[in-house]
C-alpha positions in Angstrom: 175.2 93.7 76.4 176.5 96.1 79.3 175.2 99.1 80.5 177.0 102.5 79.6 177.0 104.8 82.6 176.9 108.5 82.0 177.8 110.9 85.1 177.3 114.7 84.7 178.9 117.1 86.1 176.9 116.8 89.6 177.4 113.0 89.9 173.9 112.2 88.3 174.3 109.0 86.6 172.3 108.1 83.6 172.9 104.8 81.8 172.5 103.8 78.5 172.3 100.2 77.1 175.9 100.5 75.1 179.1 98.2 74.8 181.5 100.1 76.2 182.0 102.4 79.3 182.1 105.7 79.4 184.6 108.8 81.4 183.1 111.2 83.8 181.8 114.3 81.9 183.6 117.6 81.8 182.6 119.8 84.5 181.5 123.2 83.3 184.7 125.2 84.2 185.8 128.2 83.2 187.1 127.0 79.7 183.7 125.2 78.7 185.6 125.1 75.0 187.0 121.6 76.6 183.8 120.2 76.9 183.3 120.8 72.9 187.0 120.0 71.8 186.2 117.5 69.8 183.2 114.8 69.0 184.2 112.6 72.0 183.8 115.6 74.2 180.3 116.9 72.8 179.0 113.1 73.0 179.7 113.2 76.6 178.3 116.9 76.8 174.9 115.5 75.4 175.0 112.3 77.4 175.4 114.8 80.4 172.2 116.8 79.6 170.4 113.8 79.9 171.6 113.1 83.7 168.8 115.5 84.7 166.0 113.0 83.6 164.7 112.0 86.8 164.5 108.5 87.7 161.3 107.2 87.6 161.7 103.8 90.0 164.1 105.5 92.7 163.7 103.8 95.5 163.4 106.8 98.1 163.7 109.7 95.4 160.3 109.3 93.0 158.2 111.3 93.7 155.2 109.4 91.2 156.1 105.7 92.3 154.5 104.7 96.0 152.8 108.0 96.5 149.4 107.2 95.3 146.7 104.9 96.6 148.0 102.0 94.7 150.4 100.9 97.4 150.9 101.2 101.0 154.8 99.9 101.8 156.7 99.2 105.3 159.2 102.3 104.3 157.1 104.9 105.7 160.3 106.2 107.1 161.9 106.8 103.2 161.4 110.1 101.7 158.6 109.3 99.3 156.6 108.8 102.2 156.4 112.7 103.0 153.8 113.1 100.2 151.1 110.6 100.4 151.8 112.0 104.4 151.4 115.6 103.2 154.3 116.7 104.8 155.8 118.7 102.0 155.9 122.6 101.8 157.6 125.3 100.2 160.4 125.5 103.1 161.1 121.6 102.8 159.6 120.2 99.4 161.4 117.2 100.0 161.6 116.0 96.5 161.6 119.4 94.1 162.6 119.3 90.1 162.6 123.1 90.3 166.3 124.2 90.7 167.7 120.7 88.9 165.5 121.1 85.9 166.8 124.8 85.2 170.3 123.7 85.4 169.8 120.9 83.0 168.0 123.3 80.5 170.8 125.9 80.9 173.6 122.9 80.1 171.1 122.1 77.1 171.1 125.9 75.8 175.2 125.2 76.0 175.3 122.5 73.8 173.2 124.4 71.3 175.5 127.5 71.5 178.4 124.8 71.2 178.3 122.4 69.2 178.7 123.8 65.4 182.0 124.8 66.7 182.7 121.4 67.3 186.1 120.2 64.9 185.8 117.0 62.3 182.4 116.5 64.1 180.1 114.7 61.6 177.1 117.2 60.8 174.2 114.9 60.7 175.9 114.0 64.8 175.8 117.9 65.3 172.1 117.9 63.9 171.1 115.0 66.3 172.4 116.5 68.8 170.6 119.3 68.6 167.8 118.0 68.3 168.0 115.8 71.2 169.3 119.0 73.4 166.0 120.8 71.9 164.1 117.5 72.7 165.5 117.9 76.7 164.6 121.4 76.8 160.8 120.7 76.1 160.8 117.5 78.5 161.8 119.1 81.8 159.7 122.1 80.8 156.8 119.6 80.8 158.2 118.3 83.8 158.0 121.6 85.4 154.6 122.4 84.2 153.1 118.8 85.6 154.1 119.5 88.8 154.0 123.2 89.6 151.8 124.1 86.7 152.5 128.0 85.2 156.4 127.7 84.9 159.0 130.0 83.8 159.9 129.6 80.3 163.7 129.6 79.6 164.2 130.4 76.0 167.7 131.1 75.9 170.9 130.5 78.2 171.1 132.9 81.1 174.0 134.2 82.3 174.7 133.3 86.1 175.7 136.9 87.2 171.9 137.8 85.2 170.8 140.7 87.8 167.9 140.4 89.9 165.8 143.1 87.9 166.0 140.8 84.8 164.8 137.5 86.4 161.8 136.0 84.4 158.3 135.3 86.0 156.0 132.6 85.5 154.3 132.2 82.0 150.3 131.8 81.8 149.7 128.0 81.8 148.6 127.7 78.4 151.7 129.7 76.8 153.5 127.2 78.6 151.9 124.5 77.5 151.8 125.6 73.7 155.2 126.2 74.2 156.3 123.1 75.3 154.2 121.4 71.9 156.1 123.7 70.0 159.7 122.7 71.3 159.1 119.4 70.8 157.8 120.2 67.7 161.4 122.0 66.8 162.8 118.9 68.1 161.3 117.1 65.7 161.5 119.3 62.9 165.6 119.7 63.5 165.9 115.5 62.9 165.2 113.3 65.5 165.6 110.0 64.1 162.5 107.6 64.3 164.3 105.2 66.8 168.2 105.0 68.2 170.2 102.2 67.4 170.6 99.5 70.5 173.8 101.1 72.0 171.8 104.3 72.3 168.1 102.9 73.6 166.4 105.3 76.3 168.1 108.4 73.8 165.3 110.5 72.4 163.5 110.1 69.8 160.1 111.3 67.0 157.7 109.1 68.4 159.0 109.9 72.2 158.4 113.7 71.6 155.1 113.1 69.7 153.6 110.7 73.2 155.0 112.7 75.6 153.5 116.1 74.0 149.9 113.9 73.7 150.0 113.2 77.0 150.9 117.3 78.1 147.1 118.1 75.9 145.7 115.4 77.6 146.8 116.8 80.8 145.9 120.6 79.5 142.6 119.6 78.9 141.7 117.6 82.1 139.5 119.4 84.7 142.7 120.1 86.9 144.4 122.6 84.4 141.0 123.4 82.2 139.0 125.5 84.2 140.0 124.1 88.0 136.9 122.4 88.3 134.4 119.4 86.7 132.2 120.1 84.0 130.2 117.2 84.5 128.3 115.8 87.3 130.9 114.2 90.5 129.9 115.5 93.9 133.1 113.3 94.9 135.5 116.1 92.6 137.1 118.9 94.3 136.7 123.1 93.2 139.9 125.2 93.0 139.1 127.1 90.6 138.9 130.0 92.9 142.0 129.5 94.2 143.7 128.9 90.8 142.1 132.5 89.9 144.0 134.2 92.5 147.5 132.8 91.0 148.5 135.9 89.2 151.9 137.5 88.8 153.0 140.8 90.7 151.8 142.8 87.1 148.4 140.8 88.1 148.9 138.7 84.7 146.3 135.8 85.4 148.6 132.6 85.2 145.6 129.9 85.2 142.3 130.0 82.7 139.5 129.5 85.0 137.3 128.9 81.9 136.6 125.3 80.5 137.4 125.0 76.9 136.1 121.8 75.3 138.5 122.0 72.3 141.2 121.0 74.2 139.8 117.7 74.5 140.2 117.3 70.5 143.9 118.8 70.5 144.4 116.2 73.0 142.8 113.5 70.9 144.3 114.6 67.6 147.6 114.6 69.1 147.7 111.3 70.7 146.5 109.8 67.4 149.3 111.4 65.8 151.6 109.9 68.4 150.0 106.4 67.8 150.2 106.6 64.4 154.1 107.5 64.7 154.6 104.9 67.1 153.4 102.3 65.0 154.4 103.2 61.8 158.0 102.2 63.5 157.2 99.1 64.4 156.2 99.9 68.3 153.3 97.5 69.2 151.6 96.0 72.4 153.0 93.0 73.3 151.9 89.6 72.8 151.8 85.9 73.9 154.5 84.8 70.9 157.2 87.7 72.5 157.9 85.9 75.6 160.5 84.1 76.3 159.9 80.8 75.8 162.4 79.3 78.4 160.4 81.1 80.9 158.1 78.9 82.8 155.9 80.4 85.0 153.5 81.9 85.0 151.7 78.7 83.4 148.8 80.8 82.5 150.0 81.9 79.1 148.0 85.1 79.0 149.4 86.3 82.6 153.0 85.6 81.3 152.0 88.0 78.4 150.9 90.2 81.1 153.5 89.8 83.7 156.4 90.3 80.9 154.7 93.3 79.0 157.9 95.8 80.9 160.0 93.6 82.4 161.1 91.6 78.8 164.3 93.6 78.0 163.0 93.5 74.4 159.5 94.4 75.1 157.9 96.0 71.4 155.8 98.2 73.7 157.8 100.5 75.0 157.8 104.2 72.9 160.8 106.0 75.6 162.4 104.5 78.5 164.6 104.9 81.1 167.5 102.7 81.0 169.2 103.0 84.2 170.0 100.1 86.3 167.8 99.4 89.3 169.1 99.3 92.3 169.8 97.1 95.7 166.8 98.5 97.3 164.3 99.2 94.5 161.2 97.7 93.0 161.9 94.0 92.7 163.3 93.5 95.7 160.8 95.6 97.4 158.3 93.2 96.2 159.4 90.4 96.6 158.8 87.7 99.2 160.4 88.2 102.6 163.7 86.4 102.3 165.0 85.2 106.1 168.0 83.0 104.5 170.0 85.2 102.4 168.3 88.7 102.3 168.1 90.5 99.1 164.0 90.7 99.6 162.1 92.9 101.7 158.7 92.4 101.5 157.3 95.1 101.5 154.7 96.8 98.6 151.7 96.0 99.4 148.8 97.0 96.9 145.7 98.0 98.9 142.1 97.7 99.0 141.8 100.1 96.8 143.4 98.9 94.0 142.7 95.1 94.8 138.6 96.1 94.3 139.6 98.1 91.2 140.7 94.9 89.1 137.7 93.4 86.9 136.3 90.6 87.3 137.1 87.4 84.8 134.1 89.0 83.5 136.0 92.4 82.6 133.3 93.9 84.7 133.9 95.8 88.3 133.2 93.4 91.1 130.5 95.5 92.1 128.4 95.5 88.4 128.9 91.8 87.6 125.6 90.1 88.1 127.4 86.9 87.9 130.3 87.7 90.7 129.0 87.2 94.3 130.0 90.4 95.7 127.9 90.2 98.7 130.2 87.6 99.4 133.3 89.1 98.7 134.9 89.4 101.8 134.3 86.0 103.6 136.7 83.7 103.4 137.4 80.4 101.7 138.7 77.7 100.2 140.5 77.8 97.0 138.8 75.4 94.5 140.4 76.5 91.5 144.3 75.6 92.6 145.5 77.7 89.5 146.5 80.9 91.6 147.4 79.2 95.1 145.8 77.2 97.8 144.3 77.3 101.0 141.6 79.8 102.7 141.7 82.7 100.7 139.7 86.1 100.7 136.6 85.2 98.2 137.5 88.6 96.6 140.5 87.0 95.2 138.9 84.4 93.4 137.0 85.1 89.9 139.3 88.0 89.1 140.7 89.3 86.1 144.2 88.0 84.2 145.7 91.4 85.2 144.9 90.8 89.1 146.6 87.0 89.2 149.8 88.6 87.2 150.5 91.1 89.0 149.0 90.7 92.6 150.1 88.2 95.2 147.8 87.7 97.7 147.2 85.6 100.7 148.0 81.7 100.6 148.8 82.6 96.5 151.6 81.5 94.1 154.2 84.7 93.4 156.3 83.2 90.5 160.1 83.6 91.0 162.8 81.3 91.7 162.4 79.9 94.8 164.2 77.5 97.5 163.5 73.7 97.5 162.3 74.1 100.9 159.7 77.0 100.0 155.9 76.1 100.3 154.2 75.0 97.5 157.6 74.0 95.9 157.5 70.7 93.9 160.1 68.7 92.7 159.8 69.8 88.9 158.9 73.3 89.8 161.3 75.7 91.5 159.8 78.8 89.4 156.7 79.5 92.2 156.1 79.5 96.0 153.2 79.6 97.9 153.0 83.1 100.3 151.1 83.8 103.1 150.6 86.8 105.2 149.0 86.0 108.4 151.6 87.2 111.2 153.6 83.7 111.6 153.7 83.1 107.8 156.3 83.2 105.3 155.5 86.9 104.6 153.9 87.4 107.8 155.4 90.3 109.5 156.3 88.0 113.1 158.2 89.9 115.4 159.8 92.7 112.7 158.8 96.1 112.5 160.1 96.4 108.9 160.0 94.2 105.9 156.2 93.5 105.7 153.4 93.6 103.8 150.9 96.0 105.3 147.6 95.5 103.5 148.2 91.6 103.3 148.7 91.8 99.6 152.3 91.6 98.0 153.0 93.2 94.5 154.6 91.5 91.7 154.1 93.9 88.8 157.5 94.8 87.6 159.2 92.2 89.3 160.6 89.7 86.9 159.2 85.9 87.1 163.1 85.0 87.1 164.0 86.9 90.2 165.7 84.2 92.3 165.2 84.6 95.6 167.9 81.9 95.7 170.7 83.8 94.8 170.0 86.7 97.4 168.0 88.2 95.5 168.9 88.4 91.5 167.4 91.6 89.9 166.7 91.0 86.1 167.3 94.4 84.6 164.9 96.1 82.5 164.1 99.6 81.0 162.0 101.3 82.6 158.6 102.4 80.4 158.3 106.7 80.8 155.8 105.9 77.9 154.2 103.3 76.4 152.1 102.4 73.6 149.2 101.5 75.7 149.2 104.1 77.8 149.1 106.2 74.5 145.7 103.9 73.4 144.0 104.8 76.7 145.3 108.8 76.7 143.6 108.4 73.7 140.2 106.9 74.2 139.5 109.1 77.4 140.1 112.1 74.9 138.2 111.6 72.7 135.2 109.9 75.5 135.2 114.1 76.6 135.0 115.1 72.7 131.7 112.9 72.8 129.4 111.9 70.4 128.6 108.5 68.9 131.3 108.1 66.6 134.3 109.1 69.0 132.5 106.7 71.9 133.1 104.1 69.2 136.4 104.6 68.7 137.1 104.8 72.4 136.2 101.2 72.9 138.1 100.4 69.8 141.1 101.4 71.4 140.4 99.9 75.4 139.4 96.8 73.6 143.0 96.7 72.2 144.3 96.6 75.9 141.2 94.8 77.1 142.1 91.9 74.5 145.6 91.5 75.6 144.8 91.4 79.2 142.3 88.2 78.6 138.7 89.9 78.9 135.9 90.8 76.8 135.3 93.5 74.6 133.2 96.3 76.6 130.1 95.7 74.5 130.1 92.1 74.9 131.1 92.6 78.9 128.5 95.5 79.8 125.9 93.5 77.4 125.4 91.3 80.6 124.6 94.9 83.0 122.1 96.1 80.9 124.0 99.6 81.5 123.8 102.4 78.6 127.2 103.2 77.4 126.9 107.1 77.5 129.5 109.6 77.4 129.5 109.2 82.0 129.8 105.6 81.7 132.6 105.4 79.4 134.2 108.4 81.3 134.0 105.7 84.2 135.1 102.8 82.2 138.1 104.3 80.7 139.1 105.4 84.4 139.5 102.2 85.7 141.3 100.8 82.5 143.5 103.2 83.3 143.8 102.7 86.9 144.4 99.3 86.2 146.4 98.8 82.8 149.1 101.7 84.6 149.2 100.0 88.3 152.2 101.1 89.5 153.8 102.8 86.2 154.0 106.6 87.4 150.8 107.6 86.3 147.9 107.6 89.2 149.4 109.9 91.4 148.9 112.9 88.1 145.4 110.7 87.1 143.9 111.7 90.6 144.8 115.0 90.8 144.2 116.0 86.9 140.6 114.2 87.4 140.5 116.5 91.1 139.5 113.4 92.8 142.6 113.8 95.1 140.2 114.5 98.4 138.1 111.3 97.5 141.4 109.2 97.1 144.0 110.2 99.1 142.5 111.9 102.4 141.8 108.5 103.6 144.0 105.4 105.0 144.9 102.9 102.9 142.7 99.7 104.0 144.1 96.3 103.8 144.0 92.7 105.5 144.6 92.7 109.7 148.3 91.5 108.8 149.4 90.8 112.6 146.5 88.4 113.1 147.9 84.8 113.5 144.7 82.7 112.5 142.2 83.3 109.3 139.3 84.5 111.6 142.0 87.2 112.4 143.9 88.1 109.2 140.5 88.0 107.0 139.1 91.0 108.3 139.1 95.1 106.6 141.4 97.5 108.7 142.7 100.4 108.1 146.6 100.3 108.0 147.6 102.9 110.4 150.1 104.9 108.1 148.9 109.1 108.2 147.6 109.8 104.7 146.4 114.0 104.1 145.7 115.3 100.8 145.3 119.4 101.5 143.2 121.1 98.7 143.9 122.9 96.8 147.1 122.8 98.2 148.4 119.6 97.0 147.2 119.6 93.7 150.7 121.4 92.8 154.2 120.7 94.2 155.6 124.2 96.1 157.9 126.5 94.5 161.2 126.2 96.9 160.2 129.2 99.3 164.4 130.2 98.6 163.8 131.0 94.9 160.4 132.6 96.0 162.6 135.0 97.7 165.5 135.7 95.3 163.0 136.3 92.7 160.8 138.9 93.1 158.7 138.3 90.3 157.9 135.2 91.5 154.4 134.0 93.1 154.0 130.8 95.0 151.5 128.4 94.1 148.2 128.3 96.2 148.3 126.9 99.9 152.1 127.4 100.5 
């Protein structure tokens, strides 16, 4: 199978799993009849509405993908760094959807105003169509209204020479959202098909609208957008609700409700069983220990296989929408992977910190800090590796007794990181080329020696995301895979923390019904039978707690904690502080085993940061537009 790349008008590109190869797309000229001329023509026209869709696992360009407190990297000096740095603003937002998005709902609004004039086009294709184009329209809506909140609504096609008096403001928050719901809704409603043949995987779809709307409520009804501040008890959780208060427009219409509203945590749950049920009525499912390859041999554990090929199977059952452009020469898996000094193609360089490396369970499914059986007092001497499952060799004692998810997707020091190694790599055997042993003390093989790039700065190494048959080999091989924007477990836990804030007995119930599903799959016990050994009460604050680190956990690195810390207000307690790690350029265990801070600037300004700035440009051509607090 070959990937069809689709280029729009301003070079985007946007592939598509296909068989065949497409032309550039017809720039929108003066005659933008050529772009609907015939069938050909309007499939390119759609395909071109989708090159907006930002890319999720850009290397330099996410703005969602290193930029929480997940990972620290050694590319400080790429442009994601400028927001887990703080150094964004309204004058230079660095990485801004406003201005892009709007042009890709305009060039939607075309193809609705287009396409019935289409000749000898099939009608159920002109249908589709539209209801993919409508589909578009409500996505980078939500995209506007995760990251800047209020959001002007475009409900029609404007014209370019539109005079200033006639510019549109902001909407209220909730219009928006409701709005949004109600696009995808039309979407919906105008045919999009259940799922899209092969050729067309990553095009839209019913149960894609139906998540990605369950996820907006779920975001609606968090404490970030419902009310602008807790209403339970966190001293850690940041107020801006006054701040949100004073975000009116210039007719003093109030654009954020500074009153909580518990219903929304039902809308959120009601619609994110909806999306569930949708999901798996066509066949979407977690996936399992029998869907992995079985030509794949490490990792030997058969459970952290599972868990280790959950996204990066090609095939994956899991996945509700995803993004199927290529990655790159200097993306994820070879940002992950082990420094290669032969034959490049390996750069060493995502290093989860101590943050996340504490927030995995135990083998327990407990935290390491509730498990009366774990040694936590212990927990960060050092010593040797008994167990020689995961590695060998001195190790940090935190790294030993953890949790399937930790040993699948964590490398850490003196540790197996399963690829396809050299017959000269440590812990390399004879029958066994599918693992090597890493290290991260300064003269190791991952150490950083004399380089001032290409290093892991916390002394951990990632490996979620990277495919066990990366061969470090070849140069580095990347095994392409969509890229999950949703997935069904995601959907499981967006449901269970809703209905955790609905409360009561019955909905606590069904919360762990639904963790459980992920807990199971990830090779720890159920939370009754894990929290039975704490003697804790599971109330409506401890399951709020549990289903936050599931979360933090289950989505390492998927595009999700940078919104979970901000929607939750916790962005002070999280990322205000330096990343912590292991003291990488020690040379000797006494050294390298010790807590430091890695010295990278990390600022989170509040309320400033909890949304992205308006482009201060737009805030000037439009006079009916108000920036968003702090800028």
């Amino acid at each position: 199978m070959k990937f069809k790349y689709i280029i729009s008008s301003i070079l985007l590109v946007l592939s598509l799993f296909s068989c065949d190869y497409l032309d550039i797309v017809p720039t929108e000229t003066a005659n933008d009849k050529d772009a609907f001329k015939d069938s050909e023509a309007a499939r390119r026209y759609l395909y071109s509405c989708y090159s907006y869709l930002p890319n999720p696992r850009h290397q330099t360009a996410s703005i969602d993908m290193f930029t929480a407190d997940e990972v620290v990297t050694a590319f400080e000096h790429e442009t994601f760094a400028n927001f887990p740095k703080g150094n964004y603003t309204a004058s230079n937002p660095v990485i801004s959807y406003w201005n892009t998005l709007f042009q890709g709902i305009r060039q939607c609004y075309l193809l609705l105003e287009n396409i019935d004039a289409v000749p000898l086009m099939d009608e159920k294709d002109k249908q589709e169509y539209k209801a993919e184009a409508t589909f578009l329209i409500a996505y980078y809506h939500y995209i506007l209204v995760k990251n800047y909140g209020p959001t002007i609504l475009i409900k029609e096609s404007f014209a370019v020479n539109t005079p200033a008096e006639n510019f549109p403001a902001r909407s209220p928050y909730d219009e928006c959202v409701q709005w949004v719901a109600d696009k995808f809704d039309e979407a919906i409603a105008l045919g999009l098909p259940n799922e899209q043949e092969e050729t067309s995987f990553g095009r839209a779809t019913k149960p894609a609208a139906l998540a990605i709307k369950a996820r907006m409520f779920l975001y609606a009804a968090s404490p970030q957008f419902n009310g602008g501040s807790v209403y339970y008890s966190d001293p850690d959780a940041d107020d801006i609700s006054g701040a949100l208060a004073q975000v009116k427009n210039a007719d003093g219409t109030a654009l954020m409700n500074t009153t909580y509203d518990a219903s929304k945590w039902q809308k959120a749950a009601d619609a994110a069983k909806t999306a569930i049920d949708a999901a798996e009525d066509n066949g979407i499912r977690l996936f399992q220990e029998g869907d992995v390859p079985a030509t794949l041999a490490e990792p030997s554990n058969s459970v952290e296989k599972t868990l280790r090929m959950a996204i990066t199977d090609r095939h994956t059952p899991e996945i509700i929408w995803a993004d199927t452009r290529p990655e790159n020469y200097y993306s994820l898996q070879r940002k992950s992977t082990p420094w290669n000094a032969t034959n490049g193609g390996s750069w060493n360089g995502v290093a989860p910190t101590l943050t996340m490396i504490k927030s995995f369970y135990t083998k327990n499914g407990l935290p390491i800090d509730e498990d009366p059986s774990y040694d936590f007092e212990s927990a960060f001497e050092y010593s040797n590796q008994t167990d020689l499952t995961h590695g060998s060799g001195n190790t940090l004692n935190l790294n030993m007794g953890r949790e399937p998810r930790f040993y699948a997707w964590i490398a850490y020091h003196n540790s197996y990181y399963e690829l396809y190694a050299y017959t000269n790599d440590p812990g390399v055997t004879a029958d066994n080329r599918n693992r090597m042993l890493v290290s991260f003390r300064k003269d190791d093989n991952c150490g950083v020696k004399t380089r001032t790039n290409n290093y892991a700065p916390s002394g951990y190494l990632n490996k979620k995301g990277v495919h066990p048959s990366f061969s470090r080999a070849t140069g580095g091989s990347i095994i392409n895979y969509p890229w999950p924007i949703i997935r069904l477990g995601e959907l499981y836990l967006d449901y269970a923390e809703a209905l955790i804030e609905v409360g009561g007995a019955s909905n606590l119930e069904t919360a762990k019904e639904y963790i459980d599903r992920i807990r199971t799959r990830a090779g720890i016990p159920t939370i009754d039978e894990a929290w039975a050994a704490t003697g804790a009460t599971l109330d409506q604050a401890k399951m709020r707690q549990i289903v936050r680190q599931e979360r933090t956990i289950e989505l390492y690195l998927e595009n999700q904690r940078f919104w979970d810390v901000r929607r939750w207000l916790l962005g002070t307690k999280y990322f205000n502080m330096k990343a912590q790690g292991m003291d990488y350029s020690q040379s000797t265990d006494a050294g390298f085993f010790n807590v430091v801070d890695v010295n990278f600037t990390r600022v989170f300004r509040t309320p400033q940061h909890y949304l992205m700035p308006i482009p201060i440009g737009d805030i000037e051509k439009n006079q009916f537009l108000v920036q968003n607090p702090g800028y």
